[in-house]
N, C-alpha and C positions, 0 to 999 in steps of 0.2 A: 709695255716697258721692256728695254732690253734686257736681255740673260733670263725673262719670264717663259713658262712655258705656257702654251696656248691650252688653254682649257676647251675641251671638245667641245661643239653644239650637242646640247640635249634635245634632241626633236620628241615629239609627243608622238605616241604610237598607242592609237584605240586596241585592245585586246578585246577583241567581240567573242563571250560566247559564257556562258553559263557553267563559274569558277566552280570547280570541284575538288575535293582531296582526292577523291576515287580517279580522278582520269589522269593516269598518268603525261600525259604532254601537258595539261595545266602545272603538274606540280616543274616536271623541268625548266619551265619558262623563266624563273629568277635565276636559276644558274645559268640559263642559254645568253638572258641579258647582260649578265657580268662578264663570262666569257668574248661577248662582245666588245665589249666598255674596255677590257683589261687589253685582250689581245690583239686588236681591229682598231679603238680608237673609237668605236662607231657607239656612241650614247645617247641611249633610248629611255625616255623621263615615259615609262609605260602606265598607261592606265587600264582596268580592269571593266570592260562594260559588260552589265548583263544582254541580254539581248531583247530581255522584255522593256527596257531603258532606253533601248535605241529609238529615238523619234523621228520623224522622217528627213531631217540633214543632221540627226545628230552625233555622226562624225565627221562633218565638214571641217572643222578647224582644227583637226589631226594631221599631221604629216605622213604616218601612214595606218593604215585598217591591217591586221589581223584576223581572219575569222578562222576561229577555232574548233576543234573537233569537238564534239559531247553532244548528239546529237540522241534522242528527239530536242532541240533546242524549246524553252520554253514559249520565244517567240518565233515562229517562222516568220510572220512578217518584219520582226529587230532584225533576223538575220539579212535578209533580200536590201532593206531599204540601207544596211552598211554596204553590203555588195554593191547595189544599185547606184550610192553615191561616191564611192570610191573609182567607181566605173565612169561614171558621167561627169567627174569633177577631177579626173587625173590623178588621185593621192593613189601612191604606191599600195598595192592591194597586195596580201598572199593569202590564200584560202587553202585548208588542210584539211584532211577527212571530209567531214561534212560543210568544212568551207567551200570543198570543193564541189561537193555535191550543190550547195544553196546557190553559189556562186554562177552555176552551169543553167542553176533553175532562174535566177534571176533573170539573167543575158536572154534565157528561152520566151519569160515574159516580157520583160523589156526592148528587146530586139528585136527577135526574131516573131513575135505579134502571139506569140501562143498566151492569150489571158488567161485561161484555164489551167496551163500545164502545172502539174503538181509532183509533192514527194511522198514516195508510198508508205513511207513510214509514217508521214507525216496524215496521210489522206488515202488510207488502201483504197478507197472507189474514186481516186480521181480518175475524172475524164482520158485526159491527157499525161500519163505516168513516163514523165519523161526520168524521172528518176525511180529505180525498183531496184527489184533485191538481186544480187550478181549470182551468178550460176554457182556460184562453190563462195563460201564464206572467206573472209581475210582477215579475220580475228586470227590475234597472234600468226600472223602471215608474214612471212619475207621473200619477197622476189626478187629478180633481174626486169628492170625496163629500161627498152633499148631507147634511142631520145634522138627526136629527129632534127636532120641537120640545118645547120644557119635557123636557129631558133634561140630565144633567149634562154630556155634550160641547158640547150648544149655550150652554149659562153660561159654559163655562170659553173657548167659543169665541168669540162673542159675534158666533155670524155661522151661518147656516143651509146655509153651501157653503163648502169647503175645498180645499187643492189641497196633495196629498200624495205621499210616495217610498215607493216599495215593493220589496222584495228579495226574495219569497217566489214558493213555488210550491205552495202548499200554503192551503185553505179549506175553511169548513164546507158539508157534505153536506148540499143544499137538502131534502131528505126528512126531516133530523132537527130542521129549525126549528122547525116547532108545536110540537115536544113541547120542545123548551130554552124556547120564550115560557112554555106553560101551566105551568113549573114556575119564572117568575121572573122568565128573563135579559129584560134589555131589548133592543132593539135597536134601539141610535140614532145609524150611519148607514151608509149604504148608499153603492155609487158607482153612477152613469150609468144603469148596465143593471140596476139592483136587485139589486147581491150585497152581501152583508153587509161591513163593513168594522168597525165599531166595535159593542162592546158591553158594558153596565153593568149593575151590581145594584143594584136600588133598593132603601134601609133600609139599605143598608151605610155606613161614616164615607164610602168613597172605594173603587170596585171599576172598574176601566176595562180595557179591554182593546181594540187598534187592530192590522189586520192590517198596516195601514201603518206605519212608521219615525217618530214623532215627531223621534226622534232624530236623523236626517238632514236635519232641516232649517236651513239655514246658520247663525249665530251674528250674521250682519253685521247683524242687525235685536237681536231680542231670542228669548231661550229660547222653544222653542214651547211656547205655552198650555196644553196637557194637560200636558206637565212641567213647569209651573209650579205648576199647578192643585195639582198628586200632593204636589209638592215642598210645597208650603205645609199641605196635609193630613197627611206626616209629619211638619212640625217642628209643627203646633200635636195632633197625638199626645203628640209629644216634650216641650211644652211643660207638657200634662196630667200627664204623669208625672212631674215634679218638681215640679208647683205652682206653675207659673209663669203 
């Protein structure tokens, strides 16, 4: 009707990961979503999955996947099969901390043919530890990671150096790089001393994955860039499936 204002599409956006008080990026998430809604325009009708919940498509009818930090998750297999299908089915993926860690392990099983490959928090005697414990811990850590060029983190970035928060202790096993590049993954960006920190699929709507906390970063400015970037990728999902 004329002189009305268009009410945003609400897209559905699965939040994968095992809610807690104690993890601080859980608790930011209602304000990071308002912040969107309010300043962006971009509204996200979020739902909250455990990860022992996740069935194997059961976040196919989401417009975008979230996998969240709080790891040991209680399911690794909840985590992999939302990675898994978010990956094989197009829905705008962002993967954080140990999203990014499950995210890097999925692709390694899935893709790259490693059945075995495991995470060692999750499986200290796996075979195949393509995921272990990083040389110096990054609990309450902040870096600089430089972000490589014509990639989608430097679009959404719009800057080739970042300075980021990190809560983790856990990274990819520098042995099993080659083989996750020749089977696809990109990786675009690294910190200081060359460890991987961010990484994407190219040909996908929207596939990201950061071992840092996007979500830790303050509010007092505006939403950080890669969650805007994500956020705006599932509402224009959202927006394709009704026609809008």
């Amino acid at each position: 009707m004329a002189g009305m204002t268009e009410i945003p599409v609400a897209a559905r956006l699965a939040l994968v990961g095992d809610r807690s008080p104690n993890v601080r990026s859980h608790a930011n998430i209602p304000d990071l979503l308002a912040a969107l809604a309010e300043r962006h325009r971009l509204a996200l009708d979020a739902y909250w999955i455990p990860t022992e919940e996740v069935a194997a498509d059961g976040v196919a009818g989401f417009d975008g996947v979230w996998l969240l930090p709080g790891s040991p998750y209680r399911s690794e297999r909840g985590a992999l099969d939302a990675a898994r299908t978010a990956r094989e089915q197009g829905i705008p993926f962002l993967g954080t901390c140990a999203g990014f860690q499950h995210a890097i392990l999925e692709f390694a099983r899935g893709v790259c043919g490693l059945d075995a490959a495991g995470h060692a928090e999750n499986d200290p005697s796996t075979e195949q530890p393509v995921i272990t414990p990083l040389s110096c811990s990054l609990v309450g850590h902040e870096g600089a990671v430089l972000v490589a060029p014509d990639t989608l983190a430097e679009r959404l970035l719009a800057d080739r150096r970042t300075q980021e928060r990190y809560h983790c202790n856990y990274g990819v096993a520098p042995d099993y790089l080659p083989l996750l590049e020749r089977h696809g993954l990109r990786f675009s960006g690294r910190d200081e001393s060359g460890e991987l920190r961010i990484v994407e699929l190219p040909g996908h709507p929207f596939f990201l994955a950061t071992l840092f906390q996007p979500e830790l970063a303050p509010l007092t400015g505006d939403v950080h860039p890669l969650i805007r970037g994500f956020a705006a990728a599932v509402v224009a999902r959202g927006r394709a499936a009704v026609g809008r």
